[in-house]
C-alpha positions in Angstrom: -8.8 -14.5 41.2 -8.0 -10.8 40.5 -4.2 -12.2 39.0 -6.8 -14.5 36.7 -9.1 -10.9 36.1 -5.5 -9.1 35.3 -4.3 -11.5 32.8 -7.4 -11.9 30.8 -7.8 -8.3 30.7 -4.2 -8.2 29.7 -4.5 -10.7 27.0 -7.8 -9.4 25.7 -5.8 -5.7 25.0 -5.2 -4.5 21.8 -1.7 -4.3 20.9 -0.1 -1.2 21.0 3.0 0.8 20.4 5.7 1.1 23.2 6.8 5.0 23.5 9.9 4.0 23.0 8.7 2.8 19.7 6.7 5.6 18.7 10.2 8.0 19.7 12.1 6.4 16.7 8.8 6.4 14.3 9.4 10.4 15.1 12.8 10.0 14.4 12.6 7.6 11.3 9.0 9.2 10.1 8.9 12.8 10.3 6.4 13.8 7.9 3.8 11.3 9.8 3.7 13.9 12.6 1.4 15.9 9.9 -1.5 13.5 10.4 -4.3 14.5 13.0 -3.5 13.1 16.3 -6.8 11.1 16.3 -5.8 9.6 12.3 -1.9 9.0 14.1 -3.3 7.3 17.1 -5.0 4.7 14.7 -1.6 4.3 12.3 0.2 3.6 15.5 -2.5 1.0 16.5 -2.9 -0.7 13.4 1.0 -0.7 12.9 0.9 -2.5 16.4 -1.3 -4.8 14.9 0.3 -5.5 12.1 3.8 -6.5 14.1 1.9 -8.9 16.4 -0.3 -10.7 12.8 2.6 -10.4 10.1 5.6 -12.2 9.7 8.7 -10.2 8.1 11.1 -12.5 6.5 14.3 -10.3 5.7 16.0 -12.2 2.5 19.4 -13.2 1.1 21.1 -11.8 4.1 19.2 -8.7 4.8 18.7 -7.5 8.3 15.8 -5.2 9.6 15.9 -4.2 13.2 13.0 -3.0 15.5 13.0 1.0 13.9 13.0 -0.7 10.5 10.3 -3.1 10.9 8.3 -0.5 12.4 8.7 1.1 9.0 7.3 -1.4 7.1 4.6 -1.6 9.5 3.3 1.8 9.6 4.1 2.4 6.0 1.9 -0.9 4.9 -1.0 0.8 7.4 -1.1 4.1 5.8 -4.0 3.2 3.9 -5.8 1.3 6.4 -6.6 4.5 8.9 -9.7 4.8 7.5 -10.2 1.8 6.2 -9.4 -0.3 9.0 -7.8 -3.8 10.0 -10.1 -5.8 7.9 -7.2 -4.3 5.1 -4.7 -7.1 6.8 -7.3 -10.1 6.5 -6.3 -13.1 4.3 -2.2 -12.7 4.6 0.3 -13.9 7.3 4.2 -12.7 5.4 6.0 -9.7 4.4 9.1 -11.2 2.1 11.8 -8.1 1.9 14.7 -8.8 -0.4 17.8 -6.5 -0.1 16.8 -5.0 -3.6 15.0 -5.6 -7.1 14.5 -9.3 -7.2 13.6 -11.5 -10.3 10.4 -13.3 -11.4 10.3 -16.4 -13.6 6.9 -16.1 -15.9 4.8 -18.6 -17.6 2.3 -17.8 -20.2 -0.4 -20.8 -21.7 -2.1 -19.1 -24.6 -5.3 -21.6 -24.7 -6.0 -20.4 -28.1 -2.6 -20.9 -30.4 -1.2 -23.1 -27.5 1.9 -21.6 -27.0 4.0 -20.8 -24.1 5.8 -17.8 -23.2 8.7 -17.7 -20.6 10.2 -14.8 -19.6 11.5 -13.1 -16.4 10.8 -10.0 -14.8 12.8 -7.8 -12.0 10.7 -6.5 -9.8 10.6 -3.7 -6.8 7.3 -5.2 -5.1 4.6 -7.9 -5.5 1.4 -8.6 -3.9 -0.3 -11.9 -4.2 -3.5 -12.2 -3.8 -3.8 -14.7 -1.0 0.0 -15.1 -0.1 2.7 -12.6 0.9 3.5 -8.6 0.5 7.0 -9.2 -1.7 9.0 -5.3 -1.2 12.9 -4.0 -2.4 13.8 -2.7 0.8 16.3 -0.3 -1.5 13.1 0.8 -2.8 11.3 1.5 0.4 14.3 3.6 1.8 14.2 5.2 -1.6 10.7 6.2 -1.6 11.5 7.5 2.2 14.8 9.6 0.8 12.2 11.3 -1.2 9.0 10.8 0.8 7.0 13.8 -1.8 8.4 12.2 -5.1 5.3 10.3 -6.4 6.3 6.9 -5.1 5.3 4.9 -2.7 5.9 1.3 -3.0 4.5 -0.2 0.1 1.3 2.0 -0.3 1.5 0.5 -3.8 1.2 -3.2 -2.8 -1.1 -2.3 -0.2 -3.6 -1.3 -2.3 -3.7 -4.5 -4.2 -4.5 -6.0 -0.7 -7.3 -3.7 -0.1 -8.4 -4.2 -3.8 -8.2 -8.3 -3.8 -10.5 -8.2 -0.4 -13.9 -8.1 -2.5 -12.0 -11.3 -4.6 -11.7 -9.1 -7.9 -8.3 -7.8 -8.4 -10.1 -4.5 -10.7 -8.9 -1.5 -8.9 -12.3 -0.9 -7.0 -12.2 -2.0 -3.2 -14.7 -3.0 -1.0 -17.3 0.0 -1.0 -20.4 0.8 -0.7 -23.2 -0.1 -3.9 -23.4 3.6 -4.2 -20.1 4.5 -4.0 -18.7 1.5 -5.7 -21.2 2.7 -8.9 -19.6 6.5 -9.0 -16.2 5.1 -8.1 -16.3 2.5 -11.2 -17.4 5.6 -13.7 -15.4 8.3 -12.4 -11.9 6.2 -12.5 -12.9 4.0 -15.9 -13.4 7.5 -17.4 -9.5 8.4 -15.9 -7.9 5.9 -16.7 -9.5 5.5 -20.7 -8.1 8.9 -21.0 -5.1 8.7 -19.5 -4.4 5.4 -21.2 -5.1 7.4 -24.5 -2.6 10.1 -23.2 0.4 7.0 -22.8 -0.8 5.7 -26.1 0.1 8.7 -28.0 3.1 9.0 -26.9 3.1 11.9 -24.4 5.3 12.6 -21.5 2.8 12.1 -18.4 3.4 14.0 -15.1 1.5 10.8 -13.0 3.9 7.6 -14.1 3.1 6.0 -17.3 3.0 2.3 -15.3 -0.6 3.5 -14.4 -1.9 2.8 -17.7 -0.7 -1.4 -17.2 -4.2 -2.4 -16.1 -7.3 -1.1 -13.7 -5.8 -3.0 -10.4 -2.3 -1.0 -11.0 -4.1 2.5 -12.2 -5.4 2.3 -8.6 -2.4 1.1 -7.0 -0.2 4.3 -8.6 -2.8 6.8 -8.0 -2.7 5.2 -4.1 1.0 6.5 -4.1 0.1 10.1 -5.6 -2.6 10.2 -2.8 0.3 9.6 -0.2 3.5 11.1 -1.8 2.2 13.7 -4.2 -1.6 15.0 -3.5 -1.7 18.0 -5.0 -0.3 16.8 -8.4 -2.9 14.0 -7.9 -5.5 16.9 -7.6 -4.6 19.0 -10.6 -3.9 15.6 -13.3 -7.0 13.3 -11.7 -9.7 15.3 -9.7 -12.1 12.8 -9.6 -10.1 10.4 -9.2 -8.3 12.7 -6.0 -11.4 13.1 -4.8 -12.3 9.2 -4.2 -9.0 8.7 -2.7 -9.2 11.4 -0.5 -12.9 10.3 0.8 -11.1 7.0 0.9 -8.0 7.2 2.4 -8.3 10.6 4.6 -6.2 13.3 4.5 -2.5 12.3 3.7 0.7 13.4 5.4 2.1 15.0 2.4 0.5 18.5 2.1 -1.8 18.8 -1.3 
């Protein structure tokens, strides 16, 4: 009987990170050892989590081995410490191809009735109910350079976390309080900084913000974990949801 006790309470533990595994995330992720023990505690046990739900599917003969995959893991659960593991609902894959991959695209305009093929190379893709698609060339990049403005798993991340209320519109799940001053404060941001690409100027967050809502949320997601303080100075409201939203973030702002 207490074998039976040992090995339901066994089973019924959360997953958790060996210390050997946390050892290389030291090693492989320096700049997470500026997050608040508590906040690291939860990355660690959400990346655990993560391992244990996700598959990762390494592509036209790319290899990822235990130190890598924890990686991805921790990297994807960046913006989840706050939020919390309802971010991974609704998703079982990871797809990583070696780098950039191509797209094939279909377009059906119902009005004129024509049909537009084209194909685009991309570094990362997040559908809606299917897999996180990553470049792991641009992962490592992103980690070369870890206070550069980029962030591409934090990118596709934050579609996840933005598809969860079934509207891809760069507003999350939140609050009807929140989700009210959220809606105002980054329409008004992004109208203007649309404006700003539309004329032409040169603008310090990256001009892809200005796509659509669902990406303008996505980039400033990566300025939130790679480049704060510009975030701050270009996007205060905006820097101030995220930071409400996403906690403090490793990179000093």
């Amino acid at each position: 009987m207490k074998s039976l006790l040992r090995r339901l309470r066994a089973a019924a533990a959360p997953p958790s990170l060996s210390e050997a595994q946390i050892a290389k995330l030291q090693l492989s992720l320096p700049f997470l050892d500026r997050l608040a023990p508590g906040r690291l505690q939860r990355l660690h046990a959400l990346a655990a989590r993560f391992l244990g739900e996700k598959t990762i599917t390494p592509l036209q003969g790319l290899e990822l081995d235990e130190r890598q995959r924890l990686q991805l893991a921790c990297l994807a659960c960046l913006p989840l410490i706050e939020f919390g593991a309802e971010g991974l609902h609704g998703w079982k894959q990871v797809l990583v191809y070696p780098g950039a991959f191509r797209v094939h695209r279909r377009h059906h305009d119902e009005d004129t009735g024509v049909v537009a093929e084209w194909v685009d190379e991309l570094a990362g893709e997040s559908w809606d109910l299917g897999p996180l698609v990553l470049s792991w060339d641009d992962v490592q990049a992103d980690l070369a350079d870890p206070e550069a403005g980029y962030q591409l798993v934090v990118h596709e991340m934050a579609h996840k976390i933005d598809f969860l209320d079934g509207a891809m519109d760069g507003t999350p799940p939140l609050p009807a309080a929140w989700q009210r001053e959220w809606a105002r404060d980054f329409q008004a941001a992004y109208d203007t900084f649309c404006a700003r690409v539309d004329r032409g100027e040169q603008t310090p967050i990256d001009a892809y913000a200005a796509e659509a809502p669902e990406e303008f949320f996505a980039v400033a997601s990566e300025y939130h974990f790679s480049a704060p303080a510009l975030l701050k100075q270009e996007m205060p409201a905006v820097a101030a949801h995220l930071q409400r939203f996403y906690g403090d973030s490793p990179i000093p702002g």
